[in-house]
C-alpha positions in Angstrom: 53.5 125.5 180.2 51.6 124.9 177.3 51.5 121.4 175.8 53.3 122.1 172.8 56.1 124.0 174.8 56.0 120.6 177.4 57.0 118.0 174.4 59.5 120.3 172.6 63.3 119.2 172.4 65.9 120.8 174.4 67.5 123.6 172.5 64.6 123.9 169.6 63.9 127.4 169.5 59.9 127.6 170.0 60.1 129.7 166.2 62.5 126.3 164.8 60.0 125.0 161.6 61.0 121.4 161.7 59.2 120.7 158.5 61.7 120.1 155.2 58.6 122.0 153.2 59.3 125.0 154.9 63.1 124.7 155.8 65.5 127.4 156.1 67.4 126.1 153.0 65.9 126.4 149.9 65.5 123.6 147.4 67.2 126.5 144.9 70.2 126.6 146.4 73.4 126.1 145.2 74.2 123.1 147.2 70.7 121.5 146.5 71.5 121.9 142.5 74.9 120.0 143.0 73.4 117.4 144.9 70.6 116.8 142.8 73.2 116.9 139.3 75.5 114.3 141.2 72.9 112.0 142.0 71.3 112.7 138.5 74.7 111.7 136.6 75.5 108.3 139.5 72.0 107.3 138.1 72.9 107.7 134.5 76.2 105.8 134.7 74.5 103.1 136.4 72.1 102.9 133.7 74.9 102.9 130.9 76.8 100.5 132.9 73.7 97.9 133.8 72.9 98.0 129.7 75.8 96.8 127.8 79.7 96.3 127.7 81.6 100.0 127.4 84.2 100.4 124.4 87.1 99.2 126.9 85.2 95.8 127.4 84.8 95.4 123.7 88.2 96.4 122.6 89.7 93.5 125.4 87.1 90.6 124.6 88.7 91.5 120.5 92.1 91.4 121.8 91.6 88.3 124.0 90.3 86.8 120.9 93.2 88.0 118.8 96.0 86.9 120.9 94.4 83.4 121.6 94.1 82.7 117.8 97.4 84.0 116.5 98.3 81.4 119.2 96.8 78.8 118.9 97.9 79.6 114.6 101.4 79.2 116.1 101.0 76.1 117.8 98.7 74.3 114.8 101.7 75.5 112.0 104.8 74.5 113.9 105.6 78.3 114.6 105.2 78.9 110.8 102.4 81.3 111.4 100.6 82.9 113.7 97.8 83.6 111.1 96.8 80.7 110.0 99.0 81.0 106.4 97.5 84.3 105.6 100.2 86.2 104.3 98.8 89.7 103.8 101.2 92.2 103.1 100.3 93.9 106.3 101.4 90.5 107.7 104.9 91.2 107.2 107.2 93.1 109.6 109.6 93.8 106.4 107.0 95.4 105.0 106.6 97.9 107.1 110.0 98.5 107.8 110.4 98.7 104.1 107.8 101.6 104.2 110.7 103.5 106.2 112.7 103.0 103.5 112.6 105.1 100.0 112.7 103.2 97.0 115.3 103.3 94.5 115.4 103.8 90.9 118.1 101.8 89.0 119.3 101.6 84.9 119.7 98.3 83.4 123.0 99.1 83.5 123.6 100.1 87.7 121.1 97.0 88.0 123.7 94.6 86.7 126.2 95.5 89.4 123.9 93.7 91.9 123.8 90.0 90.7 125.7 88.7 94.0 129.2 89.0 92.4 129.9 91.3 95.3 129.1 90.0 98.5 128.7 93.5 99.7 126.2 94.7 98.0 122.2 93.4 97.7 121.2 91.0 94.8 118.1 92.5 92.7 116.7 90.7 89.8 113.6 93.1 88.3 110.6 91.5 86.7 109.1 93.9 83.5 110.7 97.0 85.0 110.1 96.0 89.4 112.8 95.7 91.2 112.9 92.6 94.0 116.0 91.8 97.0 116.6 87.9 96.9 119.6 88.7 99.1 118.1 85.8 101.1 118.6 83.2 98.9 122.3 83.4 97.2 122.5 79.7 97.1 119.8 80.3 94.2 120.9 83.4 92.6 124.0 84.1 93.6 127.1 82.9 91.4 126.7 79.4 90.5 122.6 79.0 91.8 120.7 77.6 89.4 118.5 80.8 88.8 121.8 83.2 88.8 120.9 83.9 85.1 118.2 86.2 86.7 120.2 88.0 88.9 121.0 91.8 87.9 118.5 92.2 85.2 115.2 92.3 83.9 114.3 89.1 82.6 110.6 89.3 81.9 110.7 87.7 78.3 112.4 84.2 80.2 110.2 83.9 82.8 107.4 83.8 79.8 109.1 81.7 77.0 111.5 79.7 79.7 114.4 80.1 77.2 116.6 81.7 80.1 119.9 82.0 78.4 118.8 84.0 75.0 115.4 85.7 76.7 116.6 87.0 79.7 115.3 90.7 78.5 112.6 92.9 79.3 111.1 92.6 75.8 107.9 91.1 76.0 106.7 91.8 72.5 105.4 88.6 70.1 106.3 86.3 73.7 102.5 85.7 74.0 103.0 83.5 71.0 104.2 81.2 73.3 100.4 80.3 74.6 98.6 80.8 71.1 98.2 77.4 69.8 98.5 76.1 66.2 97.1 73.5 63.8 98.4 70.1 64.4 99.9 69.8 60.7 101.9 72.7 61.9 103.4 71.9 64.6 107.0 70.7 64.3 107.3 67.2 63.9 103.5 66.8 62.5 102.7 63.2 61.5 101.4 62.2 57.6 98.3 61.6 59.7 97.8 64.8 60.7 98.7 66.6 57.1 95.9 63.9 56.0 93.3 65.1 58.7 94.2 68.4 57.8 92.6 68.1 54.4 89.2 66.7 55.3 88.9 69.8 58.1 86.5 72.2 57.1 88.0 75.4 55.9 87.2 78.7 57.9 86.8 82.0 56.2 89.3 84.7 56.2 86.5 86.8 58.6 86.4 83.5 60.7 90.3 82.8 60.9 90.6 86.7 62.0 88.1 86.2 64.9 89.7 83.2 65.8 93.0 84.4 65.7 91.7 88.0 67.8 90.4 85.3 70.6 93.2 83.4 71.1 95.7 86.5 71.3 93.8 88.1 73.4 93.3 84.9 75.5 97.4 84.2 75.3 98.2 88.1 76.4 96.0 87.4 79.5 98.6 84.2 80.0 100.6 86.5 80.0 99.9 88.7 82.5 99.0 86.1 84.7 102.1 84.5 84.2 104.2 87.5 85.3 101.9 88.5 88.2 102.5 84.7 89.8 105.5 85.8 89.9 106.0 88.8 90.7 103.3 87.8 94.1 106.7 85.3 94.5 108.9 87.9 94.7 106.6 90.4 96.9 106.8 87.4 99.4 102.9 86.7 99.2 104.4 83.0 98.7 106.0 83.0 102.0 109.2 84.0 100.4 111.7 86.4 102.3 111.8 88.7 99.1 110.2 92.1 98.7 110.2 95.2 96.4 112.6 97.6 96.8 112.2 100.6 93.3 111.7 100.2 89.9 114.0 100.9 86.7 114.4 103.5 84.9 114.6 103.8 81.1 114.3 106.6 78.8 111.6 107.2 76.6 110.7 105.3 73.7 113.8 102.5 74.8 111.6 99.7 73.3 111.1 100.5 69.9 114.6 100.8 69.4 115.1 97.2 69.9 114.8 94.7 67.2 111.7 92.6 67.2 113.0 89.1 68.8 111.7 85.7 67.0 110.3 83.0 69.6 112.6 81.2 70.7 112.8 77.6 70.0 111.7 75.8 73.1 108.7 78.2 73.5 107.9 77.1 69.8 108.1 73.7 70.8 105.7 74.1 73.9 103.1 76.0 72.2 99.7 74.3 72.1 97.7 72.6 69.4 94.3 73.0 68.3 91.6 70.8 69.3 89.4 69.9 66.8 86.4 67.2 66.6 
């Protein structure tokens, strides 16, 4: 027996080629390619894994973090808010629940039968043609509150003048004469003093009292606007008021213009400003 057949294993065939260079199975095989792609993509998820947090990880730590401050929110405001007094309309569950809900379009006239009279139906007060629900405060304006006047109808003119019982209208022409100021000597009630200072003031030109007079109005119609969009953020509920928008009204064309033209009202004449001069 030679030496090589004296140290070889029981069973090995003498032809057996024990060496994995020249084994039976092929690297190319099949099998080989599957093990070498599974142990290719284990190693890449280890890398992705070792490098960084995956979009799971990320979107918990944000939600950890949102929970814990709309938490601790609640806790700080008494359970007023659980985001920190930002009242975004996205903020508001009844404003998404009011996205369910088509808006309605009303007259002046079907607009009146929802000032609270009937306790069956909504009350709506509109603001320069908006329509808001203040169902949630009737002791206000509901019959008897103290802002009842509004109720059922557009009272933009009021809200700008304050002269509730004869503005409570839509019109809002000539109301920005409410924040355009006037000379002291013509304001009612002017003293002899002021008449006397009037006289030493130095006269502007007619191209000078035009300019002047273009400034403030544009200046009072900006009031204006402000004025009604602090309100009308009141009744969206950006105040923290239950209120929201629920349609619009609708008038015909060219309604306006067949008004009359309405005088200022008397308190709004009152509170209009004076001039400063030096």
């Amino acid at each position: 027996m030679t030496t090589a057949a004296r140290y070889r294993r029981p069973g090995q065939s003498p032809d057996t080629d024990t060496d994995p260079k020249t084994s039976s199975v092929p690297p190319t095989s099949p099998a080989a390619k599957d093990e070498a792609e599974l142990k290719k993509a284990v190693e890449e998820q280890a890398v992705k894994t070792s490098n960084g947090f995956s979009v799971l990880d990320i979107l918990r730590i944000l939600g950890g973090i949102l929970l814990l401050s709309s938490g601790l929110s609640y806790l700080s405001t008494s359970g007023e808010s659980m985001t920190w007094g930002y009242n975004a309309w996205w903020t508001r569950a009844r404003e998404w629940k009011k996205l369910m809900k088509p808006q309605i379009t009303l007259t002046d006239a079907e607009l009146a039968l929802y000032n609270g009279a009937d306790p069956n139906k909504p009350i709506y007060l509109a603001l320069n043609g908006t329509i808001y629900d203040v169902s949630s405060s009737p002791q206000t304006y509901g019959p008897g509150g103290s802002y009842h006047v509004f109720a059922g109808k557009d009272a933009a003119r009021a809200f700008i003048t304050g002269c509730f019982a004869e503005d409570s209208v839509p019109d809002l022409r000539g109301a920005e004469y409410t924040f355009v100021p006037l000379d002291p000597e013509e304001k009612e009630g002017a003293t002899a003093e002021d008449k006397e200072r009037a006289k030493k003031r130095s006269k502007l030109s007619s191209a000078e009292r035009k300019n002047r007079h273009a400034q403030e109005l544009r200046s009072a119609r900006k009031q204006v606007r402000d004025t009604l969009e602090g309100w009308h953020a009141l009744f969206r509920g950006d105040k923290g008021k239950p209120y929201f928008k629920v349609g619009e009204v609708r008038r015909e064309e060219g309604w306006l213009e067949k008004l009359p033209k309405r005088e200022l009202c008397e308190q709004a004449r009152k509170a209009r400003p004076v001039r400063k001069y030096e």
